[in-house]
Each structure stands twice: as structure tokens, then as C-alpha cells.
N, C-alpha and C positions, 0 to 999 in steps of 0.2 A: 280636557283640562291638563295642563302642562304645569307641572311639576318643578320650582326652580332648588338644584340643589348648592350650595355654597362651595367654592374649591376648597381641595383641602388646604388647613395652614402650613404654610411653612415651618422646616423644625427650628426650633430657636437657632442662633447662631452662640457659640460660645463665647464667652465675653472674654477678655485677656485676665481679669483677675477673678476668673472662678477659684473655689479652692484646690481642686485637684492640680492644675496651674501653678498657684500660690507656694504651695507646696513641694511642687518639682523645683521651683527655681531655689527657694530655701536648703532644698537640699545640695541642691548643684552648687549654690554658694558656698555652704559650708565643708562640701567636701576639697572646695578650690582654697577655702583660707584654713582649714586645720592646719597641715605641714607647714605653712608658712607660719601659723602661732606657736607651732609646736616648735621650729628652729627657732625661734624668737624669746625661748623660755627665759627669763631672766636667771642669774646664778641666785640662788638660797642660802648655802654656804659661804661663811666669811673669806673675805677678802685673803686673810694668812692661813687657812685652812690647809696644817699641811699632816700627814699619819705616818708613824714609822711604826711596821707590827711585826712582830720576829717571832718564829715556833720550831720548836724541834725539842729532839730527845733532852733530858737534864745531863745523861752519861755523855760525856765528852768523844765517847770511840763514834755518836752518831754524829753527821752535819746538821746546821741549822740552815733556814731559808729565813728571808727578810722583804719586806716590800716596802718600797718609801716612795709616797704620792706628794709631789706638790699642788700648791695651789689651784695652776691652770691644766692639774689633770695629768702630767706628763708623771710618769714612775716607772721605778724599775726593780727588778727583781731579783736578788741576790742569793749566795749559798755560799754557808762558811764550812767546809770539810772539816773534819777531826783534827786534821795536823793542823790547820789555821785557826782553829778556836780559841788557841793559846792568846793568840795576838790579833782575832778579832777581824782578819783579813776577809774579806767578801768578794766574790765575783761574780760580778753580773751576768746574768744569763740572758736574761730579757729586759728590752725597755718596750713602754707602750703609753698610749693615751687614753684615758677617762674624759666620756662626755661630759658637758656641765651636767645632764641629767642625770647620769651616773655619781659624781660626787655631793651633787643634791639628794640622791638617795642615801647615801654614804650618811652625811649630817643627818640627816632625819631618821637612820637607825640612832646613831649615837644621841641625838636628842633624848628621842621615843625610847631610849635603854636609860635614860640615866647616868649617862657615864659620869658625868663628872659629879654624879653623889656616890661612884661605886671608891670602894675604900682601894689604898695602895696595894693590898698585896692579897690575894687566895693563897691556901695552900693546904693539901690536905697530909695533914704530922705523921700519916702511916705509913703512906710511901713513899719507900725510900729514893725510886728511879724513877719512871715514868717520862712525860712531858712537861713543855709549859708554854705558855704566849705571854707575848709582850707588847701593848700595846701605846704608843706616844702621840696626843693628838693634842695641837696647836689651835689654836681659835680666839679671834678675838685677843691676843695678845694675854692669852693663858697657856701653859703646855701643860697637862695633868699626863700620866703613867699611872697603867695598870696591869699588875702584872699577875695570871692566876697560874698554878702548879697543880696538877694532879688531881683539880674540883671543880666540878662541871661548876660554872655559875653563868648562868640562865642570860641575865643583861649583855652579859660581855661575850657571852658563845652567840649571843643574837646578832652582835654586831660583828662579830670576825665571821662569821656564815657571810653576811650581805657582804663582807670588804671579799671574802672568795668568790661572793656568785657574780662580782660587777669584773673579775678581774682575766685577762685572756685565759685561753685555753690552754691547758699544762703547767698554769701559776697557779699555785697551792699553798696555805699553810697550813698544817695539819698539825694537830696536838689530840692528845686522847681524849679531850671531854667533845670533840666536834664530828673526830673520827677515828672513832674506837680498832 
């Protein structure tokens, strides 16, 4: 008696749109068009979006520093000495450029703070020397100024943190409520 036995089958062959497949090519796509969406990010910030922010001691024997952004990012970075304070003289030390994504972050602190509900002026009546910031931001065909002395206030130290953390290495402006 002979015995017929069947060959084995063949293993399937994988199709082109298995999932694992599917899958790999999705990813390989989307790692080829991120960068490319990501330079492509549109600006957030208005068109006239420009900031002037100045910090330094109140006592005239200390210098102030100063940074002034326009629009398309470009700014620079100033310092008024003691003897120039009189008359307001500044010289630049550094100039530099802000991505769009960077001055988009910029707006979107001062959105997300409130600034322009935060009122003209902080100042805390007890001390007498200390620091202060000043900050002048343009938008939309507004310029609102605010300017806090010697009181920490929350909105506006949120927003001069983010304008230092976006801005190059060794540009700083420091007042006592940010860094003590």
C-alpha cells in the first residue's frame, strides 16, 4: 500500500502592503517631510512685532544693558556705563538673529503672560536702590511699556526669562526679581 503524502506548502510570499511594510514607509515619510514643515513654519507674530527691554541697577554708579529686536529677528544688544547714563548713550556689543520660531515663542510668552493687561508700572515703595526692567513691545500697531522696580511680578519675569533664554550666549538682562 503506498502511501501518497502532499508537498509541503509554500510560505506565503509577503504582499507590498502588509502592515509592518505599511508602517516602515509612513515612517520614512514622515521623517523626510518633518524638517522640511518645520523650516516652512509660518511667522505667528505680527508683522510690526518689534521689543525694546533694558535692566540694570536703579543707582546710576551701575551700567544698564538693553536689547532691541525687530521684526525680522535681527537685534542687538547694548550697554549704557555709568558716565553715559546721563545722556543715555549705548553701545552695542553684540548684534544677532532670532529665528521665526524663536520670536514666535517670544509672542506667545507675552500672549500667555498678559502683557498687555499688565498695568504701567511695579514698584516695590520700600526700596530704596535695587533694580529694574523695562520692557516696550510693539504689535499690531500698539506699543504698550512696562516697567517693574524691585517686585518680582510673575507675568512679566515670565516673559523677560523666555526673551533671555531665546537670546545668544553672554546676552543677559538681569534685574533682582529674575536673578537675585
Amino acid at each position: 500500500m503506498r502511501v501518497l503524502v502532499a508537498p509541503p506548502a509554500p510560505a506565503p510570499a509577503k504582499e507590498a502592503g502588509s502592515p509592518a511594510r505599511v508602517a516602515l514607509l509612513l515612517v520614512m515619510l514622515l521623517a523626510a517631510l518633518t524638517p522640511a514643515a518645520a523650516a516652512a513654519a509660518p511667522p505667528i507674530s505680527p508683522p510690526d512685532f518689534t521689543i525694546t527691554a533694558v535692566a540694570g541697577a536703579v543707582s546710576p554708579a551701575y551700567p544698564i544693558r538693553e536689547v532691541v529686536l525687530n521684526p525680522d529677528g535681527s537685534g542687538s544688544y547694548c550697554r549704557t556705563d555709568p558716565a553715559d547714563r546721563q545722556t543715555g548713550s549705548c553701545t552695542v556689543t553684540t548684534s544677532f538673529n532670532l529665528t521665526v520660531d524663536d520670536m514666535n515663542t517670544l509672542w506667545t510668552a507675552i500672549q500667555s503672560n498678559g502683557f498687555s493687561s499688565l498695568s504701567p508700572y511695579y514698584l516695590d515703595p520700600t526700596v530704596a536702590d535695587g533694580s529694574f526692567a523695562d520692557l516696550t513691545v510693539t504689535a499690531n500697531g500698539v506699543t504698550q511699556e512696562v516697567i517693574t522696580q524691585n517686585t518680582p511680578t510673575a507675568p512679566f519675569d515670565a516673559i523677560m526669562v523666555t526673551l533671555n533664554s531665546l537670546l545668544p550666549s553672554g546676552v543677559v538682562l538681569k534685574y533682582n526679581a529674575i536673578a537675585p
